[in-house]
Each structure stands twice: as structure tokens, then as C-alpha cells.
C-alpha positions in Angstrom: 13.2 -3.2 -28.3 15.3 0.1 -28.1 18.9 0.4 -28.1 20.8 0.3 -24.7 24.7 0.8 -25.4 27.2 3.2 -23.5 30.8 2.9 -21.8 31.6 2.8 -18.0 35.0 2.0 -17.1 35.8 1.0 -20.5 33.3 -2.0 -20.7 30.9 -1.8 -23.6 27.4 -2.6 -22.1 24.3 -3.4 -23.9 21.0 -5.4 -23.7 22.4 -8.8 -24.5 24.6 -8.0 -21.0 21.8 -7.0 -18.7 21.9 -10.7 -17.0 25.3 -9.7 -15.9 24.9 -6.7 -14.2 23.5 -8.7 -11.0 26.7 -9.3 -9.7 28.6 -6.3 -10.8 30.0 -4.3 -8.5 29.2 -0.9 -7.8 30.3 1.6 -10.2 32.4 4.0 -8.3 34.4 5.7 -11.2 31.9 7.8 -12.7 32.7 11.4 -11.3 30.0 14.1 -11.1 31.1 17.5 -11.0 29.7 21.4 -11.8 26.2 20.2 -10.6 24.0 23.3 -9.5 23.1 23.2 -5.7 19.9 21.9 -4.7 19.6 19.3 -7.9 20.3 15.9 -7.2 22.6 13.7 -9.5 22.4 10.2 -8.5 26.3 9.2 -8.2 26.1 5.2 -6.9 22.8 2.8 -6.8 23.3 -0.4 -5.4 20.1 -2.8 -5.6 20.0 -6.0 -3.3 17.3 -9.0 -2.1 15.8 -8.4 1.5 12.8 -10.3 3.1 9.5 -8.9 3.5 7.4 -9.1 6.7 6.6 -12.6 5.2 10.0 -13.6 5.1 9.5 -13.9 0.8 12.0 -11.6 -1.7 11.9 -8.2 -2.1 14.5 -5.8 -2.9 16.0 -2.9 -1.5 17.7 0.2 -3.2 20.7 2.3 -1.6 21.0 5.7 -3.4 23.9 7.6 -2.9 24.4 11.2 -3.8 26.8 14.4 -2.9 24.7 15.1 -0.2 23.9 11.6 1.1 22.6 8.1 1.3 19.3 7.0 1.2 17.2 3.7 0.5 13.9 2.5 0.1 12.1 -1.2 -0.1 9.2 -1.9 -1.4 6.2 -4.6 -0.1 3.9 -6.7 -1.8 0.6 -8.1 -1.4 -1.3 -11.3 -1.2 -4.2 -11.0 -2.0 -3.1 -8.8 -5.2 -6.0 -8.3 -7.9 -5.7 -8.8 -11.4 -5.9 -4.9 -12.7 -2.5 -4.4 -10.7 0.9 -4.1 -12.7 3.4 -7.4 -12.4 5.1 -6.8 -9.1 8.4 -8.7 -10.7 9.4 -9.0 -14.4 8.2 -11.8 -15.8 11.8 -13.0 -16.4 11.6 -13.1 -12.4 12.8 -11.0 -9.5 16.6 -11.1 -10.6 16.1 -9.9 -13.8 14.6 -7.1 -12.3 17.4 -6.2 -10.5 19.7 -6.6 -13.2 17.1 -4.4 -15.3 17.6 -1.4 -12.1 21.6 -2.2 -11.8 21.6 -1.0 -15.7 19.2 1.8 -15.3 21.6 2.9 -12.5 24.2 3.1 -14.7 22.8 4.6 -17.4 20.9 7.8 -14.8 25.1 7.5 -13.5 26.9 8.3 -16.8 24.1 10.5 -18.2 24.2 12.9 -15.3 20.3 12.7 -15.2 19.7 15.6 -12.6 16.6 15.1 -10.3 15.1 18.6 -8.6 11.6 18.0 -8.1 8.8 15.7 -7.9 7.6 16.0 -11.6 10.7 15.1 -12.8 10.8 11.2 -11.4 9.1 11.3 -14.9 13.0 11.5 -16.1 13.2 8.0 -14.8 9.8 6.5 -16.0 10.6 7.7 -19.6 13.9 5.8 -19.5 12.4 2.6 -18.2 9.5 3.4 -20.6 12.4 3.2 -23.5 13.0 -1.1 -22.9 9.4 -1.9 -21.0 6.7 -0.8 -23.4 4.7 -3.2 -21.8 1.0 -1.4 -19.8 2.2 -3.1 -16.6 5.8 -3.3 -16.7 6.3 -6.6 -17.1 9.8 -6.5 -18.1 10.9 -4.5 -15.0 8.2 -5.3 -12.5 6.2 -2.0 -10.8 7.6 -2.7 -7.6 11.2 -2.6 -9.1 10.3 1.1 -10.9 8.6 1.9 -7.5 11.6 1.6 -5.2 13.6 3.3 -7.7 11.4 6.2 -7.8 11.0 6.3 -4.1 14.7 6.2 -3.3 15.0 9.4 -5.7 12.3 11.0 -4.0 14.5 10.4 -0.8 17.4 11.6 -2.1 15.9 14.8 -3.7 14.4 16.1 0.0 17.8 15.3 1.6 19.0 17.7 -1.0 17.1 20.1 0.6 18.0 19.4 4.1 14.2 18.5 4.6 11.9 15.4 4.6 10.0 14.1 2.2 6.4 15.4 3.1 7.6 19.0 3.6 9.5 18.7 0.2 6.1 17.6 -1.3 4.0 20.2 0.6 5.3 22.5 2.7 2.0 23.5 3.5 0.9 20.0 5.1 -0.4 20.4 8.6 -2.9 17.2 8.8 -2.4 13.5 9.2 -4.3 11.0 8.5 -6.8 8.4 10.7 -5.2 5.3 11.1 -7.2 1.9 10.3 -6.0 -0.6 12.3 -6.9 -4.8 11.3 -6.9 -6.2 14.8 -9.0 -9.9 13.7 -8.7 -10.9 10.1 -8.2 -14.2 8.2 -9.1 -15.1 4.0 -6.1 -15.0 2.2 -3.7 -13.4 5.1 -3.4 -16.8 7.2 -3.1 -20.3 5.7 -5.2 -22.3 7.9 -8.7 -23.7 6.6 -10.9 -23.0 10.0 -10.7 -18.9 9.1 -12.9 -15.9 9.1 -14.3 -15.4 5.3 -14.1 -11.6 5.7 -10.0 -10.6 5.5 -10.0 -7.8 7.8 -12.0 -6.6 10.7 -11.0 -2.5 11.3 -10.6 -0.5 14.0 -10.7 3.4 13.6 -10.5 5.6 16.7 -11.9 9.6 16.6 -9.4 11.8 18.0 -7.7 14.9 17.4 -4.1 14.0 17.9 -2.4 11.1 16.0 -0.9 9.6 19.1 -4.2 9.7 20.7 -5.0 7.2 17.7 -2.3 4.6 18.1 -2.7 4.4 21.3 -6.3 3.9 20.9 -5.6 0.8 18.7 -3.1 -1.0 20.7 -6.3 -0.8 23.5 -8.3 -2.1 21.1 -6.4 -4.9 20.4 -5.6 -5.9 23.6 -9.9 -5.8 24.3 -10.2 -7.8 21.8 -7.3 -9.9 22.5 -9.6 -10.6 26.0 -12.5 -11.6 24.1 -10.9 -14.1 21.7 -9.0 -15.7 24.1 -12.4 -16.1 26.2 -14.6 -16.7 23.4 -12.6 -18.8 20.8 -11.2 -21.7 22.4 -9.7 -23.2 18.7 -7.6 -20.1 19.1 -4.2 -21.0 19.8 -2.2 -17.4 19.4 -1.9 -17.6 15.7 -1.8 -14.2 13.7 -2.4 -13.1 10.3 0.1 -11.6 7.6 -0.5 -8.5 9.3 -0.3 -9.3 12.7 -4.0 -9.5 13.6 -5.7 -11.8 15.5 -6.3 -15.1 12.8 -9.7 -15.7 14.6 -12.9 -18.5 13.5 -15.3 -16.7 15.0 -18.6 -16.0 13.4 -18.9 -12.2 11.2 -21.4 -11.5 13.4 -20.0 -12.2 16.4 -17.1 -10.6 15.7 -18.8 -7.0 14.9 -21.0 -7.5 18.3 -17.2 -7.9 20.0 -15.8 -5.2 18.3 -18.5 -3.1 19.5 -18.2 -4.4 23.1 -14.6 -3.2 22.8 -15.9 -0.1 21.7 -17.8 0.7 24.4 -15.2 -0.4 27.4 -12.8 2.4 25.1 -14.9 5.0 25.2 -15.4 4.6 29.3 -11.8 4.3 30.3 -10.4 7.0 27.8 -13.0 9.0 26.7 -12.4 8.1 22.9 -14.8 6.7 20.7 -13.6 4.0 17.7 -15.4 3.1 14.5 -15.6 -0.5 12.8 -15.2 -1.2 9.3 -14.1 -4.4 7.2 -11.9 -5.5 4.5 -14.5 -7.8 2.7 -12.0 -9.3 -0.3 -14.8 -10.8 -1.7 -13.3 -11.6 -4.7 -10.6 -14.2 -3.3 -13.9 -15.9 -2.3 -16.1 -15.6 -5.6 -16.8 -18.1 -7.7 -16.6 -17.2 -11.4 -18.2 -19.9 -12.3 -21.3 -20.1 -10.2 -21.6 -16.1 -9.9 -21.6 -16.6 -6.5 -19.9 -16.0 -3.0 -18.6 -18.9 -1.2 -18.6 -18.8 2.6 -17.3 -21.6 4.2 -18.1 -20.3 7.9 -21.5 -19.5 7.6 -21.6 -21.5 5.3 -24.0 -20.1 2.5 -23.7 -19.3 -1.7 -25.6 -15.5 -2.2 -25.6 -14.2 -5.9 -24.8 -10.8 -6.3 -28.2 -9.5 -5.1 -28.1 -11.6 -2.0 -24.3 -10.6 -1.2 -25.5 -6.6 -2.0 -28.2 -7.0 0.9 -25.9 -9.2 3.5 -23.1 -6.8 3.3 -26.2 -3.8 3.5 -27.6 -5.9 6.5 -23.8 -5.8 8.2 -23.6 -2.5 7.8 -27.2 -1.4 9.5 -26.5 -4.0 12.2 -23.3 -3.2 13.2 -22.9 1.1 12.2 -20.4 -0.1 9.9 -18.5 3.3 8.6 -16.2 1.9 6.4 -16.7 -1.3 3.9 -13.7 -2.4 1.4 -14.2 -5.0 -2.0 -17.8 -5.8 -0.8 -18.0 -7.0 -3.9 -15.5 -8.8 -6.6 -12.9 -6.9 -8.7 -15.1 -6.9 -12.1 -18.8 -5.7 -10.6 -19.2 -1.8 -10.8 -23.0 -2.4 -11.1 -22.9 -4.4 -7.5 -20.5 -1.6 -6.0 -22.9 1.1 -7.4 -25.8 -0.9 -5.8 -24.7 -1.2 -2.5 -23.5 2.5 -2.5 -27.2 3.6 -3.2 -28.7 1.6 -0.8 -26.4 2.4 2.7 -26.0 6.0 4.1 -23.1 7.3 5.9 -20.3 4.4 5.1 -17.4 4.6 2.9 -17.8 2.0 0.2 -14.3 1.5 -1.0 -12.6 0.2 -4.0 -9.1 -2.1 -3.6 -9.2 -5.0 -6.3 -11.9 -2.9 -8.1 -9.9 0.2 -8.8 -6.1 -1.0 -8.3 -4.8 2.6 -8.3 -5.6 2.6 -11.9 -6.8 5.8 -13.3 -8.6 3.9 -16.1 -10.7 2.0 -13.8 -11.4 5.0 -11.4 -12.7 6.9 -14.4 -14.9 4.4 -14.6 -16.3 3.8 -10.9 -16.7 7.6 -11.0 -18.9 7.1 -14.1 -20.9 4.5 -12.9 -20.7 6.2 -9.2 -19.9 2.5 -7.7 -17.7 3.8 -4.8 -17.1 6.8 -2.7 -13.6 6.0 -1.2 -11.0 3.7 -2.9 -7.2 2.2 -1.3 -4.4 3.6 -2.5 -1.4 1.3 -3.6 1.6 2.8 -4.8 2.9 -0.6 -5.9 -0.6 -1.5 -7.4 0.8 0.6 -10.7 4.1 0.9 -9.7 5.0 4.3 -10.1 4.7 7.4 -8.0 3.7 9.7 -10.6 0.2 8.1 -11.5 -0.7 7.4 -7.7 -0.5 10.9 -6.9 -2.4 10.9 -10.7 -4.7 8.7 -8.9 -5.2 10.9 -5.9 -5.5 14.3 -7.3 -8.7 12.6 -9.3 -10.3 11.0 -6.6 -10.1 14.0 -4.6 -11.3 16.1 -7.8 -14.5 14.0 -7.7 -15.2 13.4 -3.7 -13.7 10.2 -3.6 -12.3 9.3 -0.4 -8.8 8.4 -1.2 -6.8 5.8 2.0 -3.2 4.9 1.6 -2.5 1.6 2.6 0.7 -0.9 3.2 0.5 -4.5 1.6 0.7 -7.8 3.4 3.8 -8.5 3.3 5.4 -5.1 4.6 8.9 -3.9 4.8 10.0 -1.2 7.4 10.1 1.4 4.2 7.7 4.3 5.6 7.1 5.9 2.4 3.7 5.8 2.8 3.2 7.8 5.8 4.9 10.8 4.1 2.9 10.9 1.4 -0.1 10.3 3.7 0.6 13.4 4.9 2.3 15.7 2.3 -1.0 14.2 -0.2 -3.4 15.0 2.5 -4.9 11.4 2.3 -7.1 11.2 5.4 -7.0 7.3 5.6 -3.8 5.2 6.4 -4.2 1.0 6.9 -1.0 0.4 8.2 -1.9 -2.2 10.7 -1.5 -2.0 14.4 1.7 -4.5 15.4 5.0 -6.0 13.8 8.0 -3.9 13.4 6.6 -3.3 9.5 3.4 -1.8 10.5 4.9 0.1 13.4 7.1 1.6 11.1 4.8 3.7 9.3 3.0 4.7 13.0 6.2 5.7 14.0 6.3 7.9 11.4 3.5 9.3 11.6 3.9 10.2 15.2 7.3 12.0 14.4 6.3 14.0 12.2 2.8 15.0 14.2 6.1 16.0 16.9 8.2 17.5 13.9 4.6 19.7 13.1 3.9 20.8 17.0 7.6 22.8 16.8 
């Protein structure tokens, strides 16, 4: 492990005294002076616990600077795959934020100066100096990702602007929103749940609001039919707000479609259905086979290829996600041969991981894949991630996590990226953050 050793305020710091950083103060003493205008020198960092959407730890970063204060939070997911970095160190959630107090202080007294996006690298190369683990699992990714994020932040204030215009000026295109409106597998606790994790809503408009609008109709349709059609229902909603139904898949779709058709006759707006299959929290490793409990039925990876195929005939499914489990490029490259006109998308399958994206390429198992900043846990190789997706017509969809904070990050670099995707759910103050967004910067664009 490298040496860490340096003076603030006369105290002698190094490694053996991370644990005590936690409940240091802030250092206010450093003073930064004959900075150049327009390059941003971090001059306090404060790092504190805050509760998720799910009301489990996160953290939350305040970054001050000449110009400013900024923060960022970060979420994390349930369902997480096994390719994505450790979300926490290993030594737990407080050592990561003793790890980001003392990387604080060190970007503090070094007068590490931040001007644009390439050089959050600045910050990866000094965690990169103590974690020399692949998946940061002395600092944690989410740690590294708020830190980065909250730089970000405070490099567009520097510029008087936001973050997507700092990232592309140019940007002038938002993104489709995919909104989960009935769900269940691993986002709601009770047994008597849907198998498939997410049921999607996607409207076709031209204007963003148009969209969110759009969605809360949906829901509420489909709030109508639930309410008629699944009497076990008794108001309880997923991680992310949707509707935690028992209905049968099929049933489902056919309602979804229903609702589809009322849409289109009182507003003139046509929606698309899609699903969120997480079929590997539901594979058996063992067996080599897909356990459904509400059909209930076993299929092997040739019967699970032609029931998700069948789903997607039956239904004009445009968009299908982890049809398949995290480990089965074959299957993925499969199903994508045998459907026409759906996206066929990789979550647990390609974790924002370059490595594995190379490889679905290769093996041409996918056409669209999710994008997770805190699936690697750093800025830099998720817009790595996106430039080589894009590179090779892969369909690239930001998307939040299960349990959300009101950090809308995402939405920015939605936009400033020019992903055409965002899953950012349709209610709960987390979700509605990144809509929110979205809506004021398609009014920030119309000036």
C-alpha cells in the first residue's frame, strides 16, 4: 500500500489515522489563493450518511469552492449483479467515508485544480494510489462516484453554467423516459409477486413533458385495472414506486395494452411496453433453469429463449432487459437473432463494464444495454462505456437504481451524452427528481 503522509493544521496524518478522520471536523484552514479563473480548486469537502429512497445508508458529499457549494448523493441497487464494483469498501460504509474525508484533505492541501471533465481522472489516479483493487473495494464505487460527481458540479458552477451545457454545449435532445408502473421480483419483499421485476411504459412524443405526462396517465389506467382486477392488492408498491401487483405476465401485457389504447384516444399519444425481466435473480445455477413461481414452470435456456420470444410477438414488446441471466451471451445472442424490432438489452450482463461490452459486441448478444454510473463507479469509464456502445450501434439507456436519492445527475448526463433512454421511474420524490430535471432543462433549451 502506498504512502499517505502530509500536514494540515499541524497534525501529522497518515494511513494508520484514516479511521479517525470520520469525525474530524472540516478543515477550514487551508487557504487557496492565485488560482486562475475558471479552474476549480476544491477548498472544503464534507462527507455525511443520508437515507436512500429505501430508507438504508448512503452518503452525501458537500463541495465547496470560491465560486460556490455543491453536493451530490449517490443510490444503490437491489438487485445489483455480480460484474458491478463493491458499492461500499469492504471495511464498510464508514470506512468509506473516512477513506473520502482523507482524500479531501489531501485534493485540499495539494491545490489539485479541476477545469474539465477529463481531468476527474486527477481524482481517480489519487484513489487509484491506496485502492489497487479492479472494483474498488477499499473505497467502494459509489464513494469514488459521488466524489467525482460533486466535482463535476462544482467545475460547471465555475462556469456559471450547468452541468449538461458544460459537457456539450451542443446538446439539443433529451431522452424517452421508461417509466415501471407494475413490477415485483426483488423490488418488493412479499412472496405472492410478479416473477418479471418491471413492467415499462414508454410514450412517443416530441416534447419531454408530453412524456411525463403521458406516464402519470398510464399509471393511473393501470392503477384502474389493478384495483379491478387484482383483489389481493391492497395498495402496496415496489422500491420504485410501482404498482407490487400478482397478476399473471400475461395479463399484465394484455392490460398494459388496454391502457394503451384508452391513451391514445383521449390524448392522441401512442405508448410502447417493454419489461425488466431480471432473470437472473430467479435462475437456478444449479438446475440451469428459470424458476417461476407464478406460472409456475422450470424452462432451460432454450425454453426461456422462446417464452421471452413468444412475449414479445404477443404483446409488440419494443424493449426487453436481462431476458436472460448475467453469465449467458450465447442465450442473449439467441434471442437477439430470433425477434425483430425490440431492443434486447443488457443490465447484470454488461454492468457498465467495458470488458464485458467488448464482449456482447463480439458475440452480438445485445443491441441496447443500461447504463449505471455506480455499476463501476466512476464517471470517466461510463461515458468510456457510452462512447463504445454508441461506436458500435448499441443502444445505450441511463438508468437510476432502486433505492434512489433526489441527486439528478443522471438526467444531465442523459442529455449532455445524448443517451436516448432514461428509467427513472414515474413517482416518489427520487424518481421525480430526475423528471424534474429533465423538464427544466427541455424549458432552459426552448429560451
Amino acid at each position: 500500500m502506498g504512502e499517505f503522509r502530509f500536514y494540515v493544521d499541524n497534525l501529522y496524518l497518515d494511513w494508520r489515522h484514516i479511521a479517525t478522520i470520520a469525525q474530524a471536523p472540516l478543515i477550514h484552514h487551508i487557504f487557496i489563493s492565485d488560482f486562475s479563473f475558471h479552474i476549480m480548486i476544491i477548498q472544503e469537502l464534507e462527507v455525511v450518511k443520508s437515507p436512500d429512497s429505501r430508507n438504508e445508508e448512503t452518503i452525501s458529499i458537500f463541495l465547496k469552492t470560491a465560486h460556490g457549494r455543491v453536493s451530490s448523493s449517490v443510490p444503490s441497487g437491489k438487485s445489483r449483479g455480480k460484474y458491478e464494483v463493491s458499492p461500499w469498501s469492504s471495511k464498510g460504509i464508514d470506512f468509506s467515508i473516512s477513506f473520502l474525508k482523507m482524500l479531501g484533505v489531501k485534493l485540499i492541501s495539494s491545490q489539485i485544480s479541476f477545469k474539465k471533465f477529463e481531468d476527474l481522472e486527477k481524482a481517480e489516479k489519487l484513489v487509484l494510489e491506496y485502492d489497487k483493487s479492479d472494483n474498488f473495494s477499499l473505497l467502494g464505487g459509489n464513494a469514488l462516484l459521488a466524489l467525482e460527481c460533486a466535482i463535476l458540479r462544482a467545475m460547471a458552477l465555475e462556469e456559471s453554467s450547468e452541468v449538461w451545457q458544460f459537457l456539450n454545449p451542443h446538446a439539443h435532445v433529451l431522452p424517452r423516459p421508461l417509466g415501471n408502473c407494475i413490477g415485483g421480483g426483488m423490488h418488493v419483499k412479499k412472496d405472492n409477486r410478479t416473477d418479471i421485476q418491471e413492467f415499462l411504459v414508454c410514450p412517443k412524443t416530441s416534447h419531454f413533458y408530453d412524456s411525463y405526462f403521458i406516464n402519470l396517465q398510464a399509471y393511473k389506467e393501470l392503477k384502474k385495472s389493478i384495483v379491478e382486477n387484482d383483489k389481493s392488492w391492497n395498495g402496496e408498491l415496489t422500491d420504485e414506486k410501482a404498482m407490487a401487483s400478482s397478476l399473471p405476465t400475461d395479463y399484465i401485457l394484455s392490460m398494459i395494452e388496454a391502457a394503451g389504447e384508452t391513451i391514445k384516444k383521449k390524448y392522441k399519444f401512442e405508448i410502447e411496453c417493454g419489461v425488466d425481466v431480471a432473470s437472473s435473480t430467479f435462475f437456478d445455477a444449479k438446475e440451469k433453469e428459470y424458476v417461476y413461481r407464478n406460472l409456475p414452470q422450470r424452462l432451460d435456456s432454450e425454453k426461456q429463449i422462446a417464452y421471452i420470444s413468444n412475449l414479445i410477438k404477443t404483446h409488440s414488446l419494443f424493449y426487453v432487459e436481462d431476458p436472460l441471466h448475467e453469465d449467458d451471451f450465447e442465450g442473449f445472442a439467441k434471442l437477439l437473432k430470433k425477434v425483430k424490432n425490440c431492443l434486447i438489452v443488457g443490465d447484470d450482463l454488461t454492468a457498465t463494464n467495458i470488458d464485458r461490452l467488448k464482449k456482447a459486441v463480439d458475440m452480438k448478444s445485445i443491441n441496447a444495454m443500461i447504463i449505471k454510473p455506480n455499476q463501476n463507479g466512476s464517471l470517466l469509464r461510463t461515458k468510456e462505456v457510452v462512447d463504445f456502445a454508441k461506436a458500435n450501434k448499441i443502444v445505450p439507456i441511463i438508468s437510476h437504481r432502486s433505492g434512489e436519492t433526489s441527486d439528478s445527475m443522471i438526467a444531465d448526463l442523459a442529455v449532455a451524452w445524448e443517451i436516448p433512454f432514461i428509467k427513472s421511474g414515474i413517482l416518489g420524490k427520487e424518481r421525480m427528481a430526475k423528471l424534474n430535471r429533465l423538464m427544466k432543462i427541455e424549458r432552459e433549451m426552448a429560451k
